[in-house]
C-alpha positions as CSV (number, residue, x, y, z in Angstrom):
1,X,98.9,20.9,113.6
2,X,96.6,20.3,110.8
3,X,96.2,22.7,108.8
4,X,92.5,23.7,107.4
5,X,93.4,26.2,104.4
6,X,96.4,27.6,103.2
7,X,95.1,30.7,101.8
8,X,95.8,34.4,103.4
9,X,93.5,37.3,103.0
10,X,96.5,39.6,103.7
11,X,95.9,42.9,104.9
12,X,97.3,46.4,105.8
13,X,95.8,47.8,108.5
14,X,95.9,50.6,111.3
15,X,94.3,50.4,114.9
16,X,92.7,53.0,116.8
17,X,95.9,52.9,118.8
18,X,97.6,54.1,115.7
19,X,99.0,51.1,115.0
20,X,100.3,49.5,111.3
21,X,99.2,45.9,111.5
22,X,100.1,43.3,108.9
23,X,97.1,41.3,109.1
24,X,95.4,38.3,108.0
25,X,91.5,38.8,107.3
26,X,88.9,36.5,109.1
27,X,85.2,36.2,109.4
28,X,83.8,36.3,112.7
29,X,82.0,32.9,112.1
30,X,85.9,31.7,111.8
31,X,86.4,31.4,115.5
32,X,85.0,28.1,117.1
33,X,85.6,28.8,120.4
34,X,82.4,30.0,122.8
35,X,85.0,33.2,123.5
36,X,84.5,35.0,120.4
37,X,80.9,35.7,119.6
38,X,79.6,34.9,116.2
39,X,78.2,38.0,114.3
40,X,79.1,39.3,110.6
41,X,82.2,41.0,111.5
42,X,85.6,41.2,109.9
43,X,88.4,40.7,112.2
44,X,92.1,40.5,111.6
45,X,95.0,38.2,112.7
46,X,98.4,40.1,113.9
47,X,100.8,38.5,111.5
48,X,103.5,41.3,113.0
49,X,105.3,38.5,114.8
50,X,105.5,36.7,111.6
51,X,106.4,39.2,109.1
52,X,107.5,42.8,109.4
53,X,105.8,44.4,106.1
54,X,103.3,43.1,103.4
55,X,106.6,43.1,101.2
56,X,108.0,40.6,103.7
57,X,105.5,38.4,104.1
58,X,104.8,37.6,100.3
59,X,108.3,37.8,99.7
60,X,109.7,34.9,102.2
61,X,108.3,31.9,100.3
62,X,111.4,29.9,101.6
63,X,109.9,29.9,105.2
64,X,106.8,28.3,104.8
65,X,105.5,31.7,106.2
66,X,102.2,31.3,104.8
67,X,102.3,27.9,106.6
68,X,103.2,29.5,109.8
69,X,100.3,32.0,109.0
70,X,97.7,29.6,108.9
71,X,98.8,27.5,112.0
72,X,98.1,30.5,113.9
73,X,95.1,31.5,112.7
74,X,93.9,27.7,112.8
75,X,94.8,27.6,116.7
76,X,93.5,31.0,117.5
77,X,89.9,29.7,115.6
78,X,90.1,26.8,117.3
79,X,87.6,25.3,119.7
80,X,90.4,25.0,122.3
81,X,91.2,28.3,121.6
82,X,91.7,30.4,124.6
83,X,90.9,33.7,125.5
84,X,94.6,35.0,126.6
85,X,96.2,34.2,123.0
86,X,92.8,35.3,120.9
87,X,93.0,39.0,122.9
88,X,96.5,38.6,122.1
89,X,96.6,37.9,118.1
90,X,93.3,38.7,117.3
91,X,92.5,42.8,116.2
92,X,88.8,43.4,116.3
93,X,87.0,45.2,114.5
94,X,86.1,47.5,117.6
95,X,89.6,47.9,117.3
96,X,89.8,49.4,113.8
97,X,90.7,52.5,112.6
98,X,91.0,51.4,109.0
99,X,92.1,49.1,106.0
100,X,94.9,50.6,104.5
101,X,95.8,49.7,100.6
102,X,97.6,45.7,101.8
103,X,101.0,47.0,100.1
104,X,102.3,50.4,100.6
105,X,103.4,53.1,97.5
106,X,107.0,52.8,98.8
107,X,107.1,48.9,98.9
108,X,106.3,48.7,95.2
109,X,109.0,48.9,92.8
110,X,107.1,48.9,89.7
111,X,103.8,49.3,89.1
112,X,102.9,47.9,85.3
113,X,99.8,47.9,83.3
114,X,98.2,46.2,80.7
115,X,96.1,48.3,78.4
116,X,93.2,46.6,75.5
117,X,93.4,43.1,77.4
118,X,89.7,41.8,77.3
119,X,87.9,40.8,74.5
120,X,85.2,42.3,74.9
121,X,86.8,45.5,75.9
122,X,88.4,45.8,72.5
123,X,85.2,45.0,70.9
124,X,83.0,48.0,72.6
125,X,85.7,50.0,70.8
126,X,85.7,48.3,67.5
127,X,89.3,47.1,67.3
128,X,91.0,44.0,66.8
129,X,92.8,42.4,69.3
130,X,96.2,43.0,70.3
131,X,98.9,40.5,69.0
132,X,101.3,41.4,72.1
133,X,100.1,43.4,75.3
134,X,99.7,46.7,75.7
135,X,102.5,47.7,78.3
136,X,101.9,51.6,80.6
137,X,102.7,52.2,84.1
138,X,101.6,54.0,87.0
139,X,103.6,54.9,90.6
140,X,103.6,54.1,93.6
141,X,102.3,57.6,94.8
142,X,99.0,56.7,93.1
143,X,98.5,54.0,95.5
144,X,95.4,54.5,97.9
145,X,93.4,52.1,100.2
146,X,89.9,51.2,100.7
147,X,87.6,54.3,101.4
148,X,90.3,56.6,100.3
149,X,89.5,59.6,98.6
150,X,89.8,60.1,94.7
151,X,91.2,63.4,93.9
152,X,88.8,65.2,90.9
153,X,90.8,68.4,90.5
154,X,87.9,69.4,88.0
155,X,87.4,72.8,86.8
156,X,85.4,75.5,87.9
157,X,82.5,76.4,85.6
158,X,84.6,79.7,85.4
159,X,87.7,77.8,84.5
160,X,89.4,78.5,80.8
161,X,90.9,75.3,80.6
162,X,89.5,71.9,80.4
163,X,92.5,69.7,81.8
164,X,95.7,70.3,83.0
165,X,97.6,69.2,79.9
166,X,97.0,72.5,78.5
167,X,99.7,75.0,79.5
168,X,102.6,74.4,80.1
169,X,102.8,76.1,83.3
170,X,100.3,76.8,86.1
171,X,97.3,77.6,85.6
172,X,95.1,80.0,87.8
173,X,93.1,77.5,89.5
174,X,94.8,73.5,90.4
175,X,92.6,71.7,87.4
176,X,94.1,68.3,86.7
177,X,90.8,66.5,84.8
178,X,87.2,67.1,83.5
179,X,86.9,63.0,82.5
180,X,87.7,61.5,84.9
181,X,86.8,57.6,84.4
182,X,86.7,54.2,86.0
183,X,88.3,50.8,85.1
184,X,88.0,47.4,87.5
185,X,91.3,45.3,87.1
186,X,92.5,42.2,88.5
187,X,95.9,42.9,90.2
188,X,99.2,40.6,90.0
189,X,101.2,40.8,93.1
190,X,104.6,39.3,92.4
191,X,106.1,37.2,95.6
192,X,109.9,35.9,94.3
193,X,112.2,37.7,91.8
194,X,111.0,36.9,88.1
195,X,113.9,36.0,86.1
196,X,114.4,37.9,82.2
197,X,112.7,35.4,79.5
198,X,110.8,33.0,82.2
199,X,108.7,30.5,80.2
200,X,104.5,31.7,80.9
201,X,104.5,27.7,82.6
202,X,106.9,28.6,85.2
203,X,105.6,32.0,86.4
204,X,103.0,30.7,88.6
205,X,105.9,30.1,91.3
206,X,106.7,34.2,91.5
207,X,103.2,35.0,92.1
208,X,102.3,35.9,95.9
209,X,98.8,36.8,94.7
210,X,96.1,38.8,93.6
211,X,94.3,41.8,94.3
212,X,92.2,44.6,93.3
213,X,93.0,47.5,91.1
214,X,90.7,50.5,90.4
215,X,92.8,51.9,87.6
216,X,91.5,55.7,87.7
217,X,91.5,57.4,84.4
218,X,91.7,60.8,83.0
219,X,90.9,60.5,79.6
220,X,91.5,63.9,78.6
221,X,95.3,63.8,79.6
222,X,95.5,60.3,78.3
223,X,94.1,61.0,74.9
224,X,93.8,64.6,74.1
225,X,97.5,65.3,75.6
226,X,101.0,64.6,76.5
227,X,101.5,63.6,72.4
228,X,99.1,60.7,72.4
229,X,101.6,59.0,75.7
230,X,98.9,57.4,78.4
231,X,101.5,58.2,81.5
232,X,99.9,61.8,83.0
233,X,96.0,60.3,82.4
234,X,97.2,57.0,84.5
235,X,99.8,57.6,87.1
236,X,98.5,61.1,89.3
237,X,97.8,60.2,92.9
238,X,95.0,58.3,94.4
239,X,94.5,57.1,90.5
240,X,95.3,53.6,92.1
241,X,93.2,52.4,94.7
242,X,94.1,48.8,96.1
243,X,92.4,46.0,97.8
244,X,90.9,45.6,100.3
245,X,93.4,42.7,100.3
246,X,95.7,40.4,98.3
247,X,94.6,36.9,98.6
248,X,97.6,34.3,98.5
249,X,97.6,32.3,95.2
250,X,96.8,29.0,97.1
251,X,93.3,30.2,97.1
252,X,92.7,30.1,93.3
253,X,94.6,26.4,92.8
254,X,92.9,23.3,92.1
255,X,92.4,20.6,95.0
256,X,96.3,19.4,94.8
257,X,97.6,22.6,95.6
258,X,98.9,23.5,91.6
259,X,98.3,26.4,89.6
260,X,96.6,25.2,86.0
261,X,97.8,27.2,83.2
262,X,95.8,30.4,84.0
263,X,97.5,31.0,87.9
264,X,94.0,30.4,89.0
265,X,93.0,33.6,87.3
266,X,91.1,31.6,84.2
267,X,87.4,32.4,85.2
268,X,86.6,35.0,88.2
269,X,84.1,37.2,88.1
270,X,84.7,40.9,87.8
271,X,82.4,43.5,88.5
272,X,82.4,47.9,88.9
273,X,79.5,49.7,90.6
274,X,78.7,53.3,90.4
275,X,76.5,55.2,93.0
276,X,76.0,59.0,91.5
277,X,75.8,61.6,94.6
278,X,72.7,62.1,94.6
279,X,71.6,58.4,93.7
280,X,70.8,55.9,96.3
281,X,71.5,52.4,94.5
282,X,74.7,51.4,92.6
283,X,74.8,51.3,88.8
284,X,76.9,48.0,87.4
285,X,78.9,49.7,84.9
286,X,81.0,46.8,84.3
287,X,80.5,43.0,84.6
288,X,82.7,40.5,82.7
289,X,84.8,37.3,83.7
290,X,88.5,36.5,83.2
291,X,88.0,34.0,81.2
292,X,87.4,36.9,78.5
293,X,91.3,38.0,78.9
294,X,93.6,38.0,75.9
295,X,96.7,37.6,77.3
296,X,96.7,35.5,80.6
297,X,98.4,36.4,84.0
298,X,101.2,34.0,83.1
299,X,101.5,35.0,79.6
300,X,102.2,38.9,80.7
301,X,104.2,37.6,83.3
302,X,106.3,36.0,80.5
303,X,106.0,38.8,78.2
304,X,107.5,41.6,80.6
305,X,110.0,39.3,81.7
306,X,112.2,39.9,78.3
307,X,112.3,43.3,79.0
308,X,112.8,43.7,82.9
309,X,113.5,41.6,86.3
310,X,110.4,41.6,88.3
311,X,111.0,41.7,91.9
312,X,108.7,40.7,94.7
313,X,106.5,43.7,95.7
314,X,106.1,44.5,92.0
315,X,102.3,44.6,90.9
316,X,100.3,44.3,87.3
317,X,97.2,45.5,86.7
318,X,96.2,43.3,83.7
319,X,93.5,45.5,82.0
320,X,89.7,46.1,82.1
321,X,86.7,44.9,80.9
322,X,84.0,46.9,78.7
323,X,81.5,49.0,80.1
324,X,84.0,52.0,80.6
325,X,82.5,55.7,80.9
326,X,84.2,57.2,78.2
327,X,82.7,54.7,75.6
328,X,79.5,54.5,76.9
329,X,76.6,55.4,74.8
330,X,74.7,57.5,73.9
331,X,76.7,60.2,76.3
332,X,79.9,59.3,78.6
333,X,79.5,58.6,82.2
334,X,82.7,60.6,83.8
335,X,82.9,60.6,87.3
336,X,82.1,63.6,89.6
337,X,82.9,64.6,93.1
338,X,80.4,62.4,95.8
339,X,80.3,60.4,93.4
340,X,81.2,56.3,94.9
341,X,82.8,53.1,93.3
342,X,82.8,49.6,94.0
343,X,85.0,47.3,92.0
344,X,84.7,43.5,93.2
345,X,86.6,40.6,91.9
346,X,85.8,36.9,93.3
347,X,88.1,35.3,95.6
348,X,89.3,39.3,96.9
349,X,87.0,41.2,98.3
350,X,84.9,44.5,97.3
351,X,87.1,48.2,97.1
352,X,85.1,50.9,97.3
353,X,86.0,54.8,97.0
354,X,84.2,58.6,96.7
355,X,85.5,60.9,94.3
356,X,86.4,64.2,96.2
357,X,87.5,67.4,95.3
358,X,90.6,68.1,96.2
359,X,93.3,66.3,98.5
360,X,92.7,68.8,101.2
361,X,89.2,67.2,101.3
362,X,90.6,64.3,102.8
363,X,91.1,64.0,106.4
364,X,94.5,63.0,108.2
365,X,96.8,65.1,106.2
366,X,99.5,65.2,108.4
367,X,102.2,63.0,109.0
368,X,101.4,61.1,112.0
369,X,103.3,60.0,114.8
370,X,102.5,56.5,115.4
371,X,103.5,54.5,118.6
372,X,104.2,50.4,118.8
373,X,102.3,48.8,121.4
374,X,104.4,46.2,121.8
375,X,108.0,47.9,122.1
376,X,106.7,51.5,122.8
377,X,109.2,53.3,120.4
378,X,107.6,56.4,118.4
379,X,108.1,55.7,114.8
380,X,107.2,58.3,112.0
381,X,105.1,57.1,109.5
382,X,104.3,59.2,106.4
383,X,101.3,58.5,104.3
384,X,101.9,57.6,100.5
385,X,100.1,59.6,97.9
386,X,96.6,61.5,98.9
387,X,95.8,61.2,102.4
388,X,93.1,58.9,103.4
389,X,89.5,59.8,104.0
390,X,88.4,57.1,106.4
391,X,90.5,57.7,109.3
392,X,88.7,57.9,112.6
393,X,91.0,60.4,114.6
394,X,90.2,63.6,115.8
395,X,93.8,64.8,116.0
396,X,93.8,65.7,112.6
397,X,90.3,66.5,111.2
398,X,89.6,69.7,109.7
399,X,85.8,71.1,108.9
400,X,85.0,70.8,104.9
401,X,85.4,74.0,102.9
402,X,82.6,72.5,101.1
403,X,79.0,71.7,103.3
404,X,78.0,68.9,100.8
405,X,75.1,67.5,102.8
406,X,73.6,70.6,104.5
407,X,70.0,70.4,105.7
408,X,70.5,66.2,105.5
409,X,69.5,63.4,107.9
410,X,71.8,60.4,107.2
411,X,71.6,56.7,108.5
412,X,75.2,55.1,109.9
413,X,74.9,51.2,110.3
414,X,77.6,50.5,113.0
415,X,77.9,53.5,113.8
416,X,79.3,53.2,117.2
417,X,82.7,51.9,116.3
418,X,85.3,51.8,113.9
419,X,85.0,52.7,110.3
420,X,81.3,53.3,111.0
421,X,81.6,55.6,114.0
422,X,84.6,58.0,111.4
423,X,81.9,57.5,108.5
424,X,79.7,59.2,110.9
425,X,81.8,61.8,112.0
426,X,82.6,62.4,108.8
427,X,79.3,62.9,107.2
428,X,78.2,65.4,110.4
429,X,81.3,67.2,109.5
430,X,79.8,67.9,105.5
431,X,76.7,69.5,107.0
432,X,74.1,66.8,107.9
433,X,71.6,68.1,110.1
434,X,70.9,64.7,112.1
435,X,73.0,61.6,111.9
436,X,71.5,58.5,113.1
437,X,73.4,55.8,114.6
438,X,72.5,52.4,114.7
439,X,74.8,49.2,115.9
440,X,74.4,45.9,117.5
441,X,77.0,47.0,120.2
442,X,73.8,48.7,122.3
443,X,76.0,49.2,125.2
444,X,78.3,51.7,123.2
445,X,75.6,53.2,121.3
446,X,74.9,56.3,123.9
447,X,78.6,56.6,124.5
448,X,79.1,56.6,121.0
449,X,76.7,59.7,120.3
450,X,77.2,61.8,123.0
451,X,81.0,61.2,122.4
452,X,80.8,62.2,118.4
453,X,78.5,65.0,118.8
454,X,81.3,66.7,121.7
455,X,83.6,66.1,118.8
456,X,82.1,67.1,116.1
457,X,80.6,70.6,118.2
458,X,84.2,71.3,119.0
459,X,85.7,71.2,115.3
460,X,82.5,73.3,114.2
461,X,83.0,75.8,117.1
462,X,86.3,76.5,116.0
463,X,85.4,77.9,112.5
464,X,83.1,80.0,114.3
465,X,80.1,78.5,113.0
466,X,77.5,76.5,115.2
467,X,75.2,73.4,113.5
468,X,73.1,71.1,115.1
469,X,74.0,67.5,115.0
């Protein structure tokens, strides 16, 4: 079998079965065959039969699995491709109930990150650049996916504290942050262990790939508590959203397959957008390239590896570029509940989140049961960190305390399945008076409607309250 690429867009994802699906992203205009129609979708490979977790996958270099990966997404796009094996391998994205962050909190070991590490970031602040990096960390339980919710935790206008660094115990209301900030980062997923004191030209070989980081900030409890120490400003949970994907490091080599001295990472764009509630278009808040780094991804590679062994699953997000809220002029720009951001890097993929509330705001709290369609044994699955705001489900879904959009009409392209049709739900469920669906899929379109207004009628009815929809 030839082989056309050898790159994987590898994803974490979960059906509307309930499914966890290791997954290889694909355009719809992949598929050759007349089978699969050609529209602007996202679909997904089942990589299930190939690896078990994310973990596994990036971590089995020895068997050519990315190799086997790509021989079955280059038969199943294909113009011989047929129908039985696509419907078989392929997840559509009619099938979706959502991108989950590609590596789970509990796979990651360490989660390492480098602070002051673009040029032009250290010159917005006025200071020189550093001589060696700038090591912090964050957890695992601050990992969320795409379209997950950001926990604020603000105080009330009532409040007497500012942050939650202030008392030592409790305080009366759950404050955690009044400046709360925004940082795009390109993300080092490590694929095979990294030995102590490996030389910067041999780390390209440990690298699975990269992804992308929004490294959520409280400034407050980074720099006006905890004695000066970053850690309770940068590790809480959801204050690391991931993806929507890591792409496999053959995508950023040169035409011979090799890394060059910069991994591939030496000069991709990397962007952050901010859409204020309120607001209709994104704001670029940040916009830089790699190339402005000061310590490469093989040089921190190096650098950490004198201190500790870095084992595959591990991941480094390798600092920010300028255009930060906190130094922004002539007033900060902290981030507020309703609030959305997009961080982008090229080669990934966009990863975009709202700022809510509180965790209870999200949707899908509970632990949920999930069942394996292929062996039909029920296997608990427990989310890491805040739940996620995108899920699709019923089973869960609880009315909003807070009616955000009360007395609004809102407009839900493909809105009649997937991540749409939830986006819909979830919007009707905030108080919009009229949601309006629109979708190429015109055969679902009524179904889809009547099916979300019974829905959303029912969860109303049972706070007592009635709303039209």
């Amino acid at each position: 079998t030839t082989i056309a690429t050898a790159m994987v867009k590898l994803a974490r994802i979960q059906t509307k079965s309930g499914r966890v699906v290791i997954a290889a992203q694909i355009a719809a205009t992949s598929f050759q065959s007349s089978n699969v129609a050609s529209d602007h979708q996202l679909h997904f490979v089942d990589l299930s039969s190939i690896a078990s977790s994310a973990k596994d996958f990036i971590a089995d270099s020895k068997s050519n699995i990315i190799a086997r990966a790509n021989i079955l997404i280059n038969n199943l796009t294909s113009p011989d491709a047929q129908l039985s094996e696509i419907t078989k391998h392929v997840i559509f994205s009619r099938d979706l109930q959502r991108v989950l962050s590609p590596l789970d909190g509990a796979e990651v070991s360490k989660f390492i990150c480098i602070g002051m590490n673009y040029v032009d970031h250290c010159a917005e602040q006025n200071l020189e650049v550093p001589t060696v990096p700038l090591v912090f960390s964050k957890f695992g339980s601050s990992i969320i996916g795409p379209d997950d919710g950001i926990p604020l935790y603000g105080p009330s206008s009532t409040a007497t504290v500012n942050h939650g660094g202030t008392n030592a115990s409790l305080d009366e209301e759950q404050i955690v942050t009044s400046k709360l900030d925004y940082e795009v980062e390109l993300g080092i997923v490590i694929g095979a262990t990294v030995p102590r004191f490996t030389k910067a030209s041999d780390t390209h070989k440990h690298i699975a790939g990269y992804t992308v980081i929004h490294d959520v900030s409280a400034r407050d409890l980074q720099l006006e508590a905890n004695g000066g120490q970053w850690l309770l400003g940068k590790c809480c949970d959801g204050y690391a959203p991931m993806g929507p994907v890591i792409t496999t490091l053959d995508e950023f080599c040169n035409s011979d397959g090799d890394a060059d001295e910069y991994a591939g990472a030496g000069n991709l764009h990397i962007e952050c957008r901010l859409q204020q509630k309120g607001t209709g278009d994104f704001q670029v808040v940040q916009s830089s390239s790699t190339s402005n780094l000061v310590f490469s991804t093989p040089e921190i590679i190096s650098y950490l590896s004198k201190f500790m062994t870095l084992q595959p699953g591990d991941v480094i997000a390798t600092g920010t570029p300028p255009g930060v809220g906190c130094f922004r002029k002539p007033e900060p720009l902290w981030l507020n509940s309703g609030d959305v951001v997009e961080v982008e890097i090229e080669g990934i993929g966009v990863l975009r989140n709202t700022v809510v509330d509180r965790i209870e705001d999200n949707v899908c709290s509970k632990e949920e049961e999930v069942k394996d369609e292929d062996t039909a044994k029920q296997t608990p699955t427990t989310t890491k960190g805040p739940p996620p705001s995108n899920c699709t489900g019923t089973s869960n879904e609880q009315v909003p305390k807070q009616q955000r959009l009360q007395n609004t009409v809102c407009v839900v392209t493909g809105g009649a399945r997937g991540i749409g049709n939830g986006i819909a739900r979830r919007l009707a469920l905030e108080g919009a008076v009229t949601v309006v669906l629109i979708d190429m899929d015109q055969g679902n379109l009524d179904k889809a409607a009547s099916q979300l207004e019974e829905e959303v009628a029912e969860l109303v009815g049972s706070r007592g309250t009635t709303r039209p929809t």
